[in-house]
C-alpha positions in Angstrom: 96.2 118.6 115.1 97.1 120.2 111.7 97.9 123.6 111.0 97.5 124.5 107.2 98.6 128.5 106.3 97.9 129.7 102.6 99.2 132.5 101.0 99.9 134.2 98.0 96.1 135.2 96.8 96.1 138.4 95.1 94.0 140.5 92.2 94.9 139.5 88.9 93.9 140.8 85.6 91.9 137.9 83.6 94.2 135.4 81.4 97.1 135.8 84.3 98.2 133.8 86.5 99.0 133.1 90.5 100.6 130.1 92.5 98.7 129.5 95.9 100.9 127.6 98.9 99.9 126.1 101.9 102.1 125.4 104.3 101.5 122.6 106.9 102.8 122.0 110.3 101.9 120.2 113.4 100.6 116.4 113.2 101.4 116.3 109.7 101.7 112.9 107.3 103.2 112.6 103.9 99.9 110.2 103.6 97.5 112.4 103.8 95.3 113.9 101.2 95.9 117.3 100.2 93.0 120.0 99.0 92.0 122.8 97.6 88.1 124.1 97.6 87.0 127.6 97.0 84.0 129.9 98.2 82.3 132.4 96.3 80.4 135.1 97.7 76.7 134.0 98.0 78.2 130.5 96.6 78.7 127.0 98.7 82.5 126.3 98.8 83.3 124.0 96.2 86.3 121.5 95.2 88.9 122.6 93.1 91.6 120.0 92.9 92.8 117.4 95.5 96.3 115.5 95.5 97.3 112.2 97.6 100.6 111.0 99.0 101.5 109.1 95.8 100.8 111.7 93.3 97.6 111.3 92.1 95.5 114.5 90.9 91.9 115.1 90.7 90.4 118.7 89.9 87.2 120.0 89.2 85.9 120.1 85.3 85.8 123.7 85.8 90.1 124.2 86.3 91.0 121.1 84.2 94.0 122.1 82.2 94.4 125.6 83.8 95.5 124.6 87.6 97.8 122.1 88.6 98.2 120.6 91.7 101.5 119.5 93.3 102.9 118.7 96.9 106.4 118.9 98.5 106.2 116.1 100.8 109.9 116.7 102.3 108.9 120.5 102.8 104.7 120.1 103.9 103.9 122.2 101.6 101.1 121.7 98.6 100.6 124.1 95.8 97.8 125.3 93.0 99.3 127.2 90.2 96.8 128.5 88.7 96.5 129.8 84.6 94.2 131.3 82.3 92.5 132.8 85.2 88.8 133.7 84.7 86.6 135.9 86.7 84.8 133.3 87.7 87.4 132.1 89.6 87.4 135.1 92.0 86.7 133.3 95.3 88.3 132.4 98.5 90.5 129.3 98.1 90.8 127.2 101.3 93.8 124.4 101.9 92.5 121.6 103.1 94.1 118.1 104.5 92.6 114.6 105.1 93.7 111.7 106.8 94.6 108.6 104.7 92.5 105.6 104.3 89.1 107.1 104.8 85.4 106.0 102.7 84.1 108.8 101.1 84.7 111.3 98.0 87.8 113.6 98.1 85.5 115.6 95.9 83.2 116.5 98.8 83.7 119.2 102.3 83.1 116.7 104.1 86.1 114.4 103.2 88.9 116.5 105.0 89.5 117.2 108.5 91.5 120.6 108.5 91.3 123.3 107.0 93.2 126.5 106.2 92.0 130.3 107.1 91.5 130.9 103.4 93.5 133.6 100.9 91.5 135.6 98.3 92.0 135.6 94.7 90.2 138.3 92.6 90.4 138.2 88.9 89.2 141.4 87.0 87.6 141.1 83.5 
């Protein structure tokens, strides 16, 4: 099992900024797939960026040059920095985690097999 903590949500006035961790412990690989989705209220969660064990970054069109993604593989931690915030990014942001070599999109929910409790991030206009 995997144990994924996030933290450091917060309200933030629109145009600033906040960096998300999630720390992960238990049966945890370098290999695996790091994520982050997010939840809106009324919304489906949706995915926001994803990062693998060798670098490689994929994020929604929606965050493209505003959030980065990054991983500390030594400390289990992965990050989302996130700029230029927008109202419309106030959501709950989940951590997720997937094993390696699996079919399927690390675009979609079902991809990943943990996930975190969730932190909130509220941007006012």
């Amino acid at each position: 099992q995997v144990q994924l903590v996030e933290s450091g949500g917060g309200l933030v006035q629109a145009g600033g900024s906040l960096r998300l961790s999630c720390a992960a412990s238990g049966r945890t690989s370098s290999s695996y797939i790091m994520g982050w989705f997010r939840q809106a209220p009324g919304k489906e969660r949706e995915f926001v960026a994803a990062i693998k064990s060798g670098g490689s970054t994929y994020y929604a069109d929606s965050v493209k040059e505003r959030f980065t993604i990054s991983r500390d593989n030594a400390k289990n931690t992965v990050s989302l920095q996130m700029n230029s915030l927008k109202p419309e990014d106030t959501a709950v942001y989940y951590c997720s985690a997937a094993t390696p070599f699996k079919f399927g999109s690390l675009y979609t929910r079902a991809f990943y097999d943990y996930w975190g409790q969730g932190t909130q991030v509220t941007v006012s206009s």
